[in-house]
N, C-alpha and C positions, 0 to 999 in steps of 0.2 A: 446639556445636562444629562449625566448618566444617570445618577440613583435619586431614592426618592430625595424628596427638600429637606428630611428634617436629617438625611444622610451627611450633609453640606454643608460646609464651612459658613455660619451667619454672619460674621464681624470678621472684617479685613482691617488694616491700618496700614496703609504704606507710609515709608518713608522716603522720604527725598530733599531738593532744596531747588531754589533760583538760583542756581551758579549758570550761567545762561540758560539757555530753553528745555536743553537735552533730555536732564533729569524728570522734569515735570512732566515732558512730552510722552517721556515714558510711563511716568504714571497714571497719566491717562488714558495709554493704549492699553494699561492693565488694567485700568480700573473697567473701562470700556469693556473686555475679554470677560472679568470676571462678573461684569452685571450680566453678560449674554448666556454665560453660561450657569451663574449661580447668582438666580433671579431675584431671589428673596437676601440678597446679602446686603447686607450694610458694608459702605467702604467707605473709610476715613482716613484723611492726609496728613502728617505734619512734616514740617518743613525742618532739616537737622539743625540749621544755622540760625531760624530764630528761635527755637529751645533755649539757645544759649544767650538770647534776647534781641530784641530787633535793632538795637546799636551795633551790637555786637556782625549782626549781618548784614546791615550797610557798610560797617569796614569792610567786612570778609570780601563781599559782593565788589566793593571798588579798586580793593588789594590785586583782588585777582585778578581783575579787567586793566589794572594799570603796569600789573608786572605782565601781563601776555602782552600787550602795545608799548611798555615801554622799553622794558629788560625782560626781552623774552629770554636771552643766554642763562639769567638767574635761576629759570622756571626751568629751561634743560638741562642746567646742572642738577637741578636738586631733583628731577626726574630723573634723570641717567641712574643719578647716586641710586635711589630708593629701589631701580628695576635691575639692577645688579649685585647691592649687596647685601646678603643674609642677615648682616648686623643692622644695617640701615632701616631692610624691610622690620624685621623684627622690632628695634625699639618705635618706629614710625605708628606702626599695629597698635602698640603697648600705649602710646602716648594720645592716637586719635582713642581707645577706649575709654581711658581713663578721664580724659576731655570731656565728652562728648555722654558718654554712658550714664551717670549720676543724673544727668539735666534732664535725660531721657527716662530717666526713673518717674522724675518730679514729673513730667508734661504725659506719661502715662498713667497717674492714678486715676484711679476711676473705672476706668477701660477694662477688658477681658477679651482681645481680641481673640479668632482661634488662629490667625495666622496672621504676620506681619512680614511685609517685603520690603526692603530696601533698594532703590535704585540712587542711591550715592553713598559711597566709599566711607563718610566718616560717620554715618548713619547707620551703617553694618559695622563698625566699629563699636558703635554704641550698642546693639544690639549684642554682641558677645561680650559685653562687660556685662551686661543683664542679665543671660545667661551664666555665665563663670561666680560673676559673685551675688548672686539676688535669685537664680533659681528658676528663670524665666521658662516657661514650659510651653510657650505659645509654639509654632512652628514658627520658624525664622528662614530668610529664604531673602537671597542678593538674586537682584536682575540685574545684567550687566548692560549698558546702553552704549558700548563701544566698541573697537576692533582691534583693544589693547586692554590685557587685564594688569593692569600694574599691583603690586604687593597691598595696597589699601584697599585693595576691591577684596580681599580675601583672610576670612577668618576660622580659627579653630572654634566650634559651638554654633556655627552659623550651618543648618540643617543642608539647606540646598543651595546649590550656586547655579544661577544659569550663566551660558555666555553664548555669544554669537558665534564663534569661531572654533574649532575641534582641537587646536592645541594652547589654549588658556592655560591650561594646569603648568607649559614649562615658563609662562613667564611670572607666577605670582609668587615664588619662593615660599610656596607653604607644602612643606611634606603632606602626602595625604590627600591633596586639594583634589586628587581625582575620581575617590571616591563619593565624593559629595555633587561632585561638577557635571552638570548635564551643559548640552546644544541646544540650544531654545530657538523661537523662532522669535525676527527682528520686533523688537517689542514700537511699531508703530501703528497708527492709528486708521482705522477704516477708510478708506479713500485712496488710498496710495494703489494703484496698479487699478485702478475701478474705471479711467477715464480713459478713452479715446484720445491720439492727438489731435484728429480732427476736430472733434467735440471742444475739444479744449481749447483748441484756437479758435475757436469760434465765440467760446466764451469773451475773451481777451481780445479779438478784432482783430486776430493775426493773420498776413496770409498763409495760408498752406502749403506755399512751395518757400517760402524763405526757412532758413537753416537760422534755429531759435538755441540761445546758449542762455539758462537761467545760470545766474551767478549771486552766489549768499554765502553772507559771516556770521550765517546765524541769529538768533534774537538780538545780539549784542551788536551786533556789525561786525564782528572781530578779521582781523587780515587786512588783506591788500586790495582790499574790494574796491577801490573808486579809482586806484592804478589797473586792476585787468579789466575793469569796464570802461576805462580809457584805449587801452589797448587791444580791444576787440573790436569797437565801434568805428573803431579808424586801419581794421584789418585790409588790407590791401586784397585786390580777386572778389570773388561774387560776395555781396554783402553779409553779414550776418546779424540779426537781431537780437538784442541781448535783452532781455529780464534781469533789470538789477531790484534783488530784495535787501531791503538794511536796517530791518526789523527795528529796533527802538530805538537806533544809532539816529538821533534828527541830525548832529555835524555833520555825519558820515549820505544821509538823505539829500540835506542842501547842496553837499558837494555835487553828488551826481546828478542832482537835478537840472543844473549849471551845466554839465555836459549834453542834456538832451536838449537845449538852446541852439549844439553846434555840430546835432546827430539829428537833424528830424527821422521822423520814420524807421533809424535804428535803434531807438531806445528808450525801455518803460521802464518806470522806475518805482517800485509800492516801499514803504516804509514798510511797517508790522501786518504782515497778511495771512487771513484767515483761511487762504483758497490754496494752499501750498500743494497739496494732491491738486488739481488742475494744473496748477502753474507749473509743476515738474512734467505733469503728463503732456503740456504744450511743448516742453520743449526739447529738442533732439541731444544736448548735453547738460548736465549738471558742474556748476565749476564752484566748488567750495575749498573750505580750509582744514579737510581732512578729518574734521575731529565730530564725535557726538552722533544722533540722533541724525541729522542730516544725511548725511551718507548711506544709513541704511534704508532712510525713504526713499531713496534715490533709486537703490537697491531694489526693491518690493515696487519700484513703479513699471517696468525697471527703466533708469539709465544710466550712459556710460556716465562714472564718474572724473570730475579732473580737478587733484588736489593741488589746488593753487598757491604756492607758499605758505605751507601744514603751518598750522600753529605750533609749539615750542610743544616736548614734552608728548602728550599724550593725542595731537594730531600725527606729528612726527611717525610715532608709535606706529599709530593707524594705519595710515596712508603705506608704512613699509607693509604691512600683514595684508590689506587690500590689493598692493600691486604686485608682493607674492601669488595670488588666486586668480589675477588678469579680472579684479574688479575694477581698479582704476589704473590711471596713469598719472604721474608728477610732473608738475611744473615747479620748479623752483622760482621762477621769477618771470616777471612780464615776457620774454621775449621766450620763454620755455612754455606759458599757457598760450602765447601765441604761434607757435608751433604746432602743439597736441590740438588744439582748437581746428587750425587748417589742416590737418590729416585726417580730423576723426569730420571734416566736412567735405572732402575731396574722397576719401577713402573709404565709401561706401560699404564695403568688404569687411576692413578694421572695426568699424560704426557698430554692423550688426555684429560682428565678434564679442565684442564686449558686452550690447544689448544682450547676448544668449547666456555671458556669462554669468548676469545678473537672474536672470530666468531661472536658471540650473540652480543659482546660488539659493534663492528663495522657496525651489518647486519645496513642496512637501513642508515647510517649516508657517507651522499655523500656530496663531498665540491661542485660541482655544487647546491646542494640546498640551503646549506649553503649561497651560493651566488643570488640566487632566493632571499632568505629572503631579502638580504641586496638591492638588486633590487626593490624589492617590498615596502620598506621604502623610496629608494630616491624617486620613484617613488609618494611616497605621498608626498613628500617636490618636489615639482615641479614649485609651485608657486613663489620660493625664487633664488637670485641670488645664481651661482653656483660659493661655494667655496671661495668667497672672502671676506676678513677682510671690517666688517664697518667701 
């Protein structure tokens, strides 16, 4: 906390939604940031998707999850389209506001937040329609939870933008976007980089000379996760131990349960787990699906990461902008994460390379400043009523 309390933002509201973990996760580690540093604040959440009503977000929620598993091609075309062209981005913008904005009017009366953050795309949509036609004065402020800012992360009226990455502004097609655009640091939650491997393994019963590969689809299960933790466990050369997490996926749980039947001793398997900071800090690589909140804990713990068959779209994204920086490596398919797997446990050298890049990548990027920054903006809108629709 820099200045006195009654200096300081008292009402926060973020925005976000359950479109898997990522977004949530993020609001947390804001929410977490801004109670440490501005003690006396109230923080309130809503979710953009049941604004629009909770039927409404159990399609959204199953739509999603069934076009990334079944027709991922639909979800990369209609990504490619939106992060290349100007008209696309433009009406896409114009359509999630118009959506999204109104409902977001109705489910804020009442309220007076003095700042309000968005960590999902069509929730800062909403947010600059409240702005543009209702006169929103609150501070407005997108955190960005990925390693791709695609055109719906980015709005004209929307105060602040953070992102992870230093050159966000050329992928979102919005003129301007770089005067708003700050570097934040990875918006995850206490615990991540805090644990020892040792420690950690110890938690988990693991030995400390076996070579441990945590492997996750995230809250959802999403990816090819029960094919590269088939193909690790039966990796040919000194063994390796896999941590399979499949968060709320119970199919996707059974399946690999079933494999550690015919894996003793290589393979543990948690559904939804609560110890994710441990379990990454146990283990010597990260193998996920490119996308989200995952990646950057991985990051902040740190370890190498290995994009296993990126999700459609916005893992795709990622995973190329990560292995631009020598944060990750790609595997396309089983016999490609069983590759990068047996070099990054053979090649000792490579291992810590990538470990240092994660180091470098995170030194200096603290979500307490992060939060300074956003401080220091309301700070200069002071003059204005807080938070509320003209």
């Amino acid at each position: 906390m820099t200045g006195r309390d009654d200096d300081l933002p008292r009402n926060v509201l973020i925005i976000s939604a359950e479109m898997g973990e990522g977004h949530n996760a993020a609001a947390a580690a804001l929410t977490e940031a801004i109670r440490e540093r501005w003690p006396h604040c109230e923080v309130e959440q809503l979710d953009t998707m049941e604004v629009r009503g909770r039927r409404f977000a159990r399609l959204a929620r199953w739509s999603y999850s069934f076009q990334l598993n079944v027709w991922p091609w639909s979800y990369e075309v209609s990504y490619s389209a939106l992060s290349r062209s100007q008209r696309v981005a433009d009406a896409s913008r114009a359509a999630a506001e118009a959506f999204f904005g109104p409902r977001l009017e109705r489910a804020m009366r009442g309220r007076a937040p003095d700042v309000i953050i968005s960590t999902y795309p069509f929730g800062s949509g909403a947010l600059a329609w409240l702005r543009k036609k209702r006169g929103l004065d609150a501070l407005t402020v997108t955190y960005i939870p990925a390693f791709h800012v695609h055109p719906l992360w980015a709005y004209n009226g929307i105060d602040l933008h953070f992102a992870v990455y230093d050159s966000a502004a050329e992928h979102a097609l919005l003129p301007g976007l770089e005067h708003t655009l700050r570097v934040g640091a990875p918006p995850v939650r206490k615990g991540f980089g805090n644990f020892s491997r040792d420690e950690a393994r110890r938690l988990f019963g693991l030995p400390p000379e076996d070579f441990v590969v945590l492997v996750t689809g995230g809250a959802w299960g999403l990816g090819a996760v029960a094919a590269g933790v088939e193909a690790l466990v039966h990796l040919d050369g000194p063994p390796v131990h896999v941590l399979a997490v499949c968060g709320k996926n119970s199919q996707l749980e059974a399946q690999v349960r079933a494999l550690a039947d015919s894996s003793p001793g290589r393979l543990t398997v948690f559904g939804y787990i609560n110890q994710m900071p441990e379990a990454m800090a146990a283990a010597d690589v990260v193998v996920t699906n490119g996308a989200g909140v995952t990646v950057l804990e991985a990051l902040r713990t740190p370890r190498p990461v290995v994009a296993f068959a990126p999700l459609a779209g916005h893992g795709i994204a990622s995973t190329r902008e990560m292995v631009r920086r020598h944060l990750a490596v790609e595997a396309d398919d089983v016999a490609g994460l069983a590759a990068q797997v047996k070099r990054l446990r053979t090649d000792v050298q490579w291992l810590r390379t990538m470990e240092k890049a994660g180091e470098e990548w995170v030194r200096g990027r603290d979500l307490l400043l992060s939060i300074g920054e956003i401080e220091a903006a309301w700070a200069g809108r002071r003059g204005t009523r807080p938070g509320r629709v003209a």
